[in-house]
N, C-alpha and C positions, 0 to 999 in steps of 0.2 A: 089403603095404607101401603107406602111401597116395604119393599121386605130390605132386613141389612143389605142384601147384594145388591141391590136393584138402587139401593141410596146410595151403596158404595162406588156403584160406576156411573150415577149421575155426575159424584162428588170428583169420581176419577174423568169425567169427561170436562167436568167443569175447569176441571184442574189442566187440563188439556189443552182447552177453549184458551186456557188465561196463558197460558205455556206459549202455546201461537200465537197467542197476539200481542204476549210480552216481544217471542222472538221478532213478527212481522212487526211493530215498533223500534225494534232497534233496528232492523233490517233496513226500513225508511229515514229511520234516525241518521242513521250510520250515510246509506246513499245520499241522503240530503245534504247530510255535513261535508261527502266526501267532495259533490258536486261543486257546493259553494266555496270550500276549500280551495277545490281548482283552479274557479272561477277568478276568485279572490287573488289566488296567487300571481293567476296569467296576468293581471289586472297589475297586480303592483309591480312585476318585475316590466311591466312594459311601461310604466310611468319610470320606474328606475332608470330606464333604459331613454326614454326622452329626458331624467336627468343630465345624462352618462353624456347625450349627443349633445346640451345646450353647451355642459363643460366645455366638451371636444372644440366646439364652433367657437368659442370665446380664443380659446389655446390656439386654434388654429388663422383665426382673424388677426389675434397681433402677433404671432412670428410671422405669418403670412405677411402683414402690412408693414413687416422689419425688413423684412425680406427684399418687398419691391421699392423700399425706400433706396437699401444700399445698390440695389441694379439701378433704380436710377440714377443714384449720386453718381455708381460707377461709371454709367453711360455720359457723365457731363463732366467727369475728372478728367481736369489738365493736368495730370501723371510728368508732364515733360515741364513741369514749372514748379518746382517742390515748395515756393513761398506761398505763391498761387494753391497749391492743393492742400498745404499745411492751415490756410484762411480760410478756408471752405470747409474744411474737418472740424476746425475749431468754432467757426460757424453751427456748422450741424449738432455738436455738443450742448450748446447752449439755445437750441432751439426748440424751446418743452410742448410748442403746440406741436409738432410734426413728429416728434421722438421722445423715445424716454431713455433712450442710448444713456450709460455711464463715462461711456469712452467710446472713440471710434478713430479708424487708424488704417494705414495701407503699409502692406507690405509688396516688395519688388519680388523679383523672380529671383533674385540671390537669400530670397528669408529675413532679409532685414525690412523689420516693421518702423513704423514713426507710428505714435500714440498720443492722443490727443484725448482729457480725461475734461469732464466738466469741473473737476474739482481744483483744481490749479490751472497756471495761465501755462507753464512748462511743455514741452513736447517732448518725448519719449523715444528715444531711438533702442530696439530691440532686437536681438536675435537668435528669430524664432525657430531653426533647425531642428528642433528635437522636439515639435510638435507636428504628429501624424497628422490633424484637421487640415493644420496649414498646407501640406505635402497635398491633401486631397482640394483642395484652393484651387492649390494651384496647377492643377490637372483638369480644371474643368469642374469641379463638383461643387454644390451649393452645400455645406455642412453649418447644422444645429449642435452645439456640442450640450454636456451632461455640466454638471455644476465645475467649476474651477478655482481657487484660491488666486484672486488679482494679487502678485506681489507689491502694487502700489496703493491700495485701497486696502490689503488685508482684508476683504471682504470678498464670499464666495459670488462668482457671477457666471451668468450663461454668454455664451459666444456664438454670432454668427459670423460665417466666411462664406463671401459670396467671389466667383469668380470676376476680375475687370477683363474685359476683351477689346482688344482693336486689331479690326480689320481681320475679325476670325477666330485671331490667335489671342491668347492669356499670356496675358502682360502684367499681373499682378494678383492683387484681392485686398476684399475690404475687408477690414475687421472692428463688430461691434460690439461690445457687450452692456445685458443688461442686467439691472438687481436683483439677486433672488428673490425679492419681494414683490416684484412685478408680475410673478409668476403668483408666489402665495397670496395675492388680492383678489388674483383670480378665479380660483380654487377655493379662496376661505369665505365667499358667499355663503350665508347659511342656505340649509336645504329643509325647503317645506317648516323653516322654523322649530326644528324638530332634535339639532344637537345632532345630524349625521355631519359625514368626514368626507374630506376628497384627500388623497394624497396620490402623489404622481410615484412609479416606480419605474424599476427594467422589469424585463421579461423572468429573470432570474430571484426577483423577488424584493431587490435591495432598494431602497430608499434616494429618490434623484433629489429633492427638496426635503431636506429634515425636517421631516412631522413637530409642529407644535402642539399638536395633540393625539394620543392614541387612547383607544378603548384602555389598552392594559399600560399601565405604567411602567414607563423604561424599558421601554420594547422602540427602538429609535434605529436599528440597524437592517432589520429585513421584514418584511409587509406579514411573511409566512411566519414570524415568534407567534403576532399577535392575531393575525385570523386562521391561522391554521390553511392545510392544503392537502388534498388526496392528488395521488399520482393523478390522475386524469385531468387535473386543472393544470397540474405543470407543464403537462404535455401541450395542453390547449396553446397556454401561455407561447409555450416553444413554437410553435407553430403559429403564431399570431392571431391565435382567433379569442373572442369577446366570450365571456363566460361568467354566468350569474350564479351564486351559491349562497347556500344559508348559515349564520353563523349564530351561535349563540354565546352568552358570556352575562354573568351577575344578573341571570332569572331575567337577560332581554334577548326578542330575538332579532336577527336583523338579517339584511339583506346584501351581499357584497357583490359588486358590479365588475369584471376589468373590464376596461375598454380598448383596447388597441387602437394606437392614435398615428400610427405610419409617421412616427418621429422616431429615428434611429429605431432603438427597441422598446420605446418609451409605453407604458401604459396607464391609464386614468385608473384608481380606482375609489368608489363611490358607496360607502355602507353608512346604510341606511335604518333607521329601527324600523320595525316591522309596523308598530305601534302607533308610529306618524303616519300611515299610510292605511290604518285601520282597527280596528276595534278588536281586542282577544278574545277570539269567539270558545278557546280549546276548554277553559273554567268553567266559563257557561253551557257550553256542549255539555261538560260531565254534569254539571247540575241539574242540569234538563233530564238527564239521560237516569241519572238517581233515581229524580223523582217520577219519570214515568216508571222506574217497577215498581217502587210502591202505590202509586195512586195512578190507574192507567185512562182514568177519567181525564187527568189533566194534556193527556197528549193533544187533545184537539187546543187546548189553551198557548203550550207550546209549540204549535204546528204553525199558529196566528204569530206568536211573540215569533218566531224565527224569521217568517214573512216581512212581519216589521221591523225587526232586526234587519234583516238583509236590505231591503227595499231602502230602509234611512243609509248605512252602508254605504250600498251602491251611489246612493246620491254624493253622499259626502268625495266618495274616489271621483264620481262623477265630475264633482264641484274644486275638487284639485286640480285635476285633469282639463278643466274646458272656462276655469277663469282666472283673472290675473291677480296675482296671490296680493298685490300691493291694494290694490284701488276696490277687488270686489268684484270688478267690472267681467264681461265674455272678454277671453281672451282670443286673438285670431283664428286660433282652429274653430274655435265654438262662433264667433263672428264668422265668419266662412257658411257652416252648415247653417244658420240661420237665413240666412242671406239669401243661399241655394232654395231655400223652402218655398222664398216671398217672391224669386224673378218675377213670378207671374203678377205682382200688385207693381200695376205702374198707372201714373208715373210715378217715377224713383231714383233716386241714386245713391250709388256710393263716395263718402267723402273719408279723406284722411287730414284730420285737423293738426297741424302741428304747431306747437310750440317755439317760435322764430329762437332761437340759439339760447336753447336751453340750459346747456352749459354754463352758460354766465349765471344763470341763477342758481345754480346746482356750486359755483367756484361763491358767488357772494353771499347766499345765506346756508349754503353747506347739505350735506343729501339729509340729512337729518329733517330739515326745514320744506327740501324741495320735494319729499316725497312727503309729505303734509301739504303743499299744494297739489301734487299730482291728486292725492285723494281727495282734494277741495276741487279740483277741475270734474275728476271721474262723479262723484256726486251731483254737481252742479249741469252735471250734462242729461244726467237719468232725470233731473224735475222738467227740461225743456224739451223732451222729446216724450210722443205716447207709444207708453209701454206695449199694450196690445198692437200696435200696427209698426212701429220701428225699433231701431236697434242701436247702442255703445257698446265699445270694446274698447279696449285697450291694445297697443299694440306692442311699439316699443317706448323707450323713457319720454320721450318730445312726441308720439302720436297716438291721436286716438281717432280710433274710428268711426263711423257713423252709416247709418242705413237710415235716411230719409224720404218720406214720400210727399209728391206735390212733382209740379214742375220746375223747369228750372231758374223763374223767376222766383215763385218762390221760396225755394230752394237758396238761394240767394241771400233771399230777403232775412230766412229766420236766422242763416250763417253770419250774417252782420249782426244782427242783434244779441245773437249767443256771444259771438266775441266781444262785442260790447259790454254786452252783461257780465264775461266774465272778469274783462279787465278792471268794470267798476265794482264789482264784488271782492276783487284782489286788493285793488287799491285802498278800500274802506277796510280791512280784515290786518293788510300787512303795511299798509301808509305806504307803498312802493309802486310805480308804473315800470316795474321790468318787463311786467308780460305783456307779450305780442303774438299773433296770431296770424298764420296764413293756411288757405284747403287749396286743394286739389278734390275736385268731382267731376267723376264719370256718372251719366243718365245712362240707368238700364234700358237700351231699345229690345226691338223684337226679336225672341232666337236668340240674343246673348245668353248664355248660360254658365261660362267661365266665369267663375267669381274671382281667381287667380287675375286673367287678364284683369276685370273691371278694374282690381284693386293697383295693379302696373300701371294701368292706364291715369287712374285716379294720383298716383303718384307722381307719375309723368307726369301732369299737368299740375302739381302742385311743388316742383321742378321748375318748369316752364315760367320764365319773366316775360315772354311776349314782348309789346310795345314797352306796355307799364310797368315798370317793376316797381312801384308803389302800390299795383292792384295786389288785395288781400287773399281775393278765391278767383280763381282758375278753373275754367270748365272743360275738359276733355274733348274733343269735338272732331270734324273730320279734316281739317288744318291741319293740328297738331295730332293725328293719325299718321297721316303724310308727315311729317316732320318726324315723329319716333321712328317710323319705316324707314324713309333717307338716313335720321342717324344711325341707325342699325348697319346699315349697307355700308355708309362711308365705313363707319370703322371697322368694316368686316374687309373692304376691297380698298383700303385707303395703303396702304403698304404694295399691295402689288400693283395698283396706277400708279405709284411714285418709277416703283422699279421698269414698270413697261412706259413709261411716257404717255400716262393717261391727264395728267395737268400740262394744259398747253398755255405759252404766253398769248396774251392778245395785250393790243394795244390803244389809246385812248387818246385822239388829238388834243392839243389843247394850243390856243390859239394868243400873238401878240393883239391884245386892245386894238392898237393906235392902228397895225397893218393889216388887221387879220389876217395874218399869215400862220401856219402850223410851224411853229419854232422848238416844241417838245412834246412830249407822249407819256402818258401814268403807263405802267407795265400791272396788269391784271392776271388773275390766273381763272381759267377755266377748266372742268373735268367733263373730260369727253370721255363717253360709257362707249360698252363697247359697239351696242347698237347705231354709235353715230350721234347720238342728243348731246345734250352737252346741260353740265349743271353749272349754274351760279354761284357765285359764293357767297350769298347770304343763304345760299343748300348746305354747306360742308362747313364753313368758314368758322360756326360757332362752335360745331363739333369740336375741330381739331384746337380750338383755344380751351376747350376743356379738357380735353385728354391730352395738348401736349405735343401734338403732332404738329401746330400752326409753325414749332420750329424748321422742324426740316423741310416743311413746304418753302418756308421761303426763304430759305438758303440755296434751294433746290431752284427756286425761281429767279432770283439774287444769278446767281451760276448762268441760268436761261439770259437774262438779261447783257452777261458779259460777252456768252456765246456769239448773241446777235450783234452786239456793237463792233465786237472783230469778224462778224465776215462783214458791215457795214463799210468799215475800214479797208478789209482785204478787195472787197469787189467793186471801193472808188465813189460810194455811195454817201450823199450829204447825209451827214452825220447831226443827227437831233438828240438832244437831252434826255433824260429818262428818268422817274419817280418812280420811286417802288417802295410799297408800304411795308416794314416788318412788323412781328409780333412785338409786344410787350417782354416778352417771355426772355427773348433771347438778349436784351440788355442788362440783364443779368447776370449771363453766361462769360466769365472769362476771358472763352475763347471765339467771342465773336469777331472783333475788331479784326484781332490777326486774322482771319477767318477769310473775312472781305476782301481785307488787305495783300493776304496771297492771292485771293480770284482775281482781282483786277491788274496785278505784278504777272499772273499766267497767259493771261488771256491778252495784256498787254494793252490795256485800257486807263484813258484818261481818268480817274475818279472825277475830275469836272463833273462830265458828262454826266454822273448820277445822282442824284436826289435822293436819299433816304427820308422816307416821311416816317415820322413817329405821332401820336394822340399826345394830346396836352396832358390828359388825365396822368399819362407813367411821370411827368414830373413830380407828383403826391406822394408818391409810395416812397422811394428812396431816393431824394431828392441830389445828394453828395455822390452815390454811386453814377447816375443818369447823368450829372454834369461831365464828369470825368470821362464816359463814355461818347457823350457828345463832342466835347473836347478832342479825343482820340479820331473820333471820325472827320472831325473839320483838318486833324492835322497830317491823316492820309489824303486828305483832298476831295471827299463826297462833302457835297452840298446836304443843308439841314432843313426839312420843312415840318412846320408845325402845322396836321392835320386836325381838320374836324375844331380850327377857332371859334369859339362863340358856342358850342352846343355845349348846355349844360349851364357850371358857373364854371368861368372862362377870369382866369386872374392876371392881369397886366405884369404882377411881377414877373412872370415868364419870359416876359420881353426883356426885362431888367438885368435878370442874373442866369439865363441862358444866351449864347451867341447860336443862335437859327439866321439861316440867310433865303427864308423864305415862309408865309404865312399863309394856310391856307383855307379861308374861311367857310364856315359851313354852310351848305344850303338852306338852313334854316333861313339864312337875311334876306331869301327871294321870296319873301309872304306873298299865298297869292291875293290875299286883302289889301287892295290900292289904296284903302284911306288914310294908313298909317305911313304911306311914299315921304315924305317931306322927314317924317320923324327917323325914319332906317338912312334914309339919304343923312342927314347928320350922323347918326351913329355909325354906316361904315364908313361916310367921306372922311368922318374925324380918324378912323381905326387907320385906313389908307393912308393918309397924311405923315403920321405920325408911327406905321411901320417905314415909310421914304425917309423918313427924318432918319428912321437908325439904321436906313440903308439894305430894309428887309422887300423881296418883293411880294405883293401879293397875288391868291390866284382864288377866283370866284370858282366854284364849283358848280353843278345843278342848274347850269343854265338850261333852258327846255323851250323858252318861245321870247319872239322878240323883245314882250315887255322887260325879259330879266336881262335881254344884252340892253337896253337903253339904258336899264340903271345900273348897270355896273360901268358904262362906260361913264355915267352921268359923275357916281363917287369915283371912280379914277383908276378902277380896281388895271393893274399890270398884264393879268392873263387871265383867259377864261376857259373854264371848258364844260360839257353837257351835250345830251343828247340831241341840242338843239342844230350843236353844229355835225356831231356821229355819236353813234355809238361806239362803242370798244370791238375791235376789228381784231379779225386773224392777222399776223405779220405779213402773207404775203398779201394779203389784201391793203392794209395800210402803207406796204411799198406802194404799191402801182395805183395809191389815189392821193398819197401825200409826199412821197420823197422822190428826188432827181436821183441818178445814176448819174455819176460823173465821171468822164473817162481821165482817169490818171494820166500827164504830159509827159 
């Protein structure tokens, strides 16, 4: 039997025992909670923070796309024609696919603005002196202003001034403004569905967009009433740096973002309940925490509940973090690392399924409706594809992504059927055929391991129209490798071969029927690299009609053309006609006609002599502007040729209600299938006939081997030309095989 002492220091060791291992349970408690605390925290302020940057990229995509709209407008203002630039302003006001402008307007270099508003037909003459942005206009500087009171709208709006230049110098500026709601659309996305805030402010605290909603009520003057600030965040602020803080208010807590956005001193900021982004672990910590001192048995019960706690957590930040909050679906980050797992399972590719002009659906049954089909597509995609071996994601509004294995037949094959199925599954669901479908896919070879490229590449070629632009999926391939490469380069060295004379004229016989004689020449462009090779233009040509650039190629070539006809002239040389094809782009511009019209008044050139060829198709687009232009041109004196007849659908009325004095039919009418000779022989003898009749000539193209010179000469065609009789020649080479030097008397 132990003795009182001897029970007493059992009692006192036991009491000891419980003492340490009360304290080593909170010790682990305590470490545990602080760890995942951390975890936690890093966790969400770094989802916060890919909030902060999607805002940023939205805010920055449309001033940015404000921005290059007014340098280009600026770049194509006739400034010296105020009816002419006042119709083009007033134009761009009311053009809501390209702009969301309110107004837009140019001001000269004396301050006086003209203003051009979508809301009235009026025009505004202003002056703007006592506005510092303008003074910075017009010194060169591109200015975003802070919110402003329009005095003819009475309504606050944002302003951009971008500088106009010519020939160097600043010669004016444009000025745009748009709704402050165009901004608050932007910004009042909900976040995580969760009741967080975006509001824009300055550095100093004060409000650039009045908050329609704050945490504290009637706190509407400075961002600091209502989240508070310690000296060290102002400093940040002052200093332009990004800075996360915790706020709390009415028992929530939250998370407040700034973000410095390198506008003026403008900053995003973005607060967030803590709550949406995770579970309150602090209630349950102390509950846990209770009840291990009194019952110390349960700490293993809680050791597991925390594990499961944390573990579903994790998933959940997980499941915000790496899928697309609308559809369910991986979203591209989580599409990416998936992707990177499987390279090694092939065959495979990556595809990007788009949505053909999503928009239209999204303007006809409204977002409400089209993201109820985005989630009818994201579903419909997860039962057609096997989970265990492939992959969907979502990307952005109109793409979703895919990870398929097979080759690339059929690969193909299940890509037709999915679109198939899904536009019959649409149709029976919404009774509507809006939706249309086209991919782009890249096949994972050997040693690919960029999931970035694959997805460029997959793009690219879902981009890419090819021959077909009726085919639906586009496969990636080593063609259009070489093609995104070539495009890359042109547009990377396409400015400084204009500047060094890296586009050279060549020239292209083209022959009288009846003499075979060379009586005229198409004027071609070629890009000589600096190695000596020289590229084609069906290498560059598509480039520069989509970026823009096909303008000043062939103004630049236009000018070439004049060049050569007066030294033609000056050094006695028989003098032959010349075609040259412009872009579509530039009948648009203003200031073309006069353009031509002083190069050929400089250079001192017969306009006879030149043939501007245009495509049938720019008569469709704006049919009243193109006649007037053509108009203008027949009455400086260029000849008119209508290129590329007959390809496509080809509308006689063209014949009717334009004056062309020249038709020039497309190669397609030289089928190399002789059985159908007798049937093309009537269709173009009749075409020939009946351009003579209205006193139009014609010119075969694509001639290549005798059969095609017997039938053009057979239907009657005026002129021919083709590799049959040259190819397209450097100038000095087409002197000295086709034109006399004539000595002046």
């Amino acid at each position: 039997m132990r003795s009182p002492r001897k029970a007493q220091r059992a009692i006192n060791q036991m009491v000891l025992y419980l003492g340490v291992a009360v304290i080593v349970v909170f010790m682990v408690l305590y470490l545990l909670f602080h760890s995942f605390h951390h975890s936690r925290m890093a966790t969400m302020e770094k989802l916060v923070q890919n909030i902060a940057d999607q805002y940023e990229a939205s805010i920055d995509l449309k001033m940015t796309g404000d921005l290059r709209i007014l340098e280009t407008l600026g770049s194509l203002l006739n400034i010296s024609d105020p009816l002419a630039m006042e119709e083009t302003l007033r134009a761009q006001t009311l053009d809501d696919d390209i702009n969301t402008f309110v107004s837009i307007g140019y001001i000269d270099s004396q301050y006086q603005a003209m203003l051009c508003y979508q809301t009235d037909d009026s025009t505004h003459q202003v002056d703007m002196q006592d506005y510092p942005e303008v003074t910075k206009a017009l010194s060169g500087k591109t200015v975003i202003t802070d919110l402003i009171l329009d005095p003819y709208t009475d309504t606050y709006m944002s302003y951009y001034l971008v500088p106009v230049r010519r020939d160097e110098q600043v010669v004016g500026a444009l000025i745009a403004s748009n709704h402050v709601i165009v901004l608050h659309e932007i910004i009042e996305d909900p976040i995580l569905n969760s009741g967080g805030l975006v509001h824009l402010i300055h550095d100093d605290g004060t409000y650039i967009l009045p908050p329609r909603e704050t945490l504290v009520p009637n706190q509407t003057t400075n961002v600091f009433e209502t989240y508070g600030a310690q000296q060290q965040v102002l400093d940040r602020l002052s200093n332009h740096q990004d800075d996360i803080e915790p706020f709390h208010y009415m028992n929530e807590d939250y998370l407040v973002m700034f973000k410095y956005l390198n506008i003026n001193d403008w900053y995003l900021i973005c607060v967030i309940p803590q709550s949406a982004l995770g579970t309150n672990y602090f209630v349950l910590f102390l509950l846990i925490l209770l009840l291990s001192i009194v019952l110390l048995i349960i700490f293993g019960l809680f050791a597991f509940y925390m594990y499961r706690t944390l573990t579903a957590n994790s998933k959940e930040l997980s499941r915000l973090a790496l899928h697309d909050q609308l559809t369910g679906l991986y979203n591209t980050y989580r599409f990416k690392q998936e992707v990177k797992a499987r390279l090694d399972k092939r065959p495979s590719g990556v595809v990007i399924l788009n949505i053909y002009h999503f928009r239209f659906v999204n303007e006809l049954l409204g977002y409400s409706q089209a993201n109820e089909v985005l989630m009818m597509i994201g579903q419909k995609l997860l039962t057609m594809i096997d989970p265990e071996r492939e992959i969907v994601a979502r990307d952005t509004k109109d793409h979703f992504l895919l990870f398929l294995q097979g080759d690339e037949l059929s690969i193909e094959e299940r890509l037709i059927s999915v679109m198939e199925d899904l536009r019959t599954y649409y149709h029976l669901h919404l009774k509507s055929n809006l939706l249309h479908f086209n991919a782009g896919v890249k096949m994972i070879g050997d040693g690919e391991e960029d999931v970035d490229a694959l997805l460029s590449h997959a793009l690219f070629a879902l981009n890419e129209e090819g021959d077909d632009p009726e085919r639906e999926i586009h496969f990636y391939d080593a063609s259009l490798q070489d093609e995104e490469n070539l495009a890359n380069y042109a547009e990377t060295y396409m400015y400084e071969a204009l500047r060094e004379g890296g586009f050279e004229l060549f020239l292209q016989p083209q022959l009288d029927m009846h003499t075979k004689r060379v009586i005229r020449a198409e004027a071609l462009v070629r890009w000589k690299l600096k190695n000596g090779t020289y590229l084609k233009p069906n290498q560059f040509i598509p480039v520069f009609e989509r970026n823009g650039f096909c303008c000043e190629l062939d103004l630049y070539m236009f000018e070439k053309v004049c060049q050569l006809m007066a030294r033609w002239h000056k050094e006695g040389r028989q003098m032959l006609g010349i075609s040259i094809n412009q872009t579509r782009l530039l009948f648009y511009r203003d200031d073309y006609v006069p353009r031509l019209k002083a190069l050929v008044a400089h250079y001192e050139i017969d306009p006879r002599w030149i043939t501007i060829e245009m495509i049938e198709s720019l008569m469709a687009d704006l049919p009243d502007k193109i006649m007037q232009v053509v108009d203008q041109l027949r009455e400086v004196g260029f000849r008119i040729s209508l290129d590329d007849f007959g390809h496509g659908y080809s509308n006689f009325n063209t014949l009717q209600n334009y004056r062309v004095d020249e038709l020039k039919l497309d190669k397609g009418f030289l089928s190399n299938d002789r059985s159908d000779t007798k049937r093309r022989e009537l269709i173009v003898g009749g075409l020939v006939r009946l351009s003579r009749g209205l006193h139009i000539q014609t010119v075969m193209e694509g001639i290549e081997n005798q059969a095609d010179e017997d039938f053009v000469q057979i239907v009657g065609c005026d002129i021919g030309q083709g590799y049959y009789y040259d190819a397209p020649l450097a100038v000095s080479e087409f002197e000295k095989k086709y034109q006399e030097k004539v000595v002046s008397q």
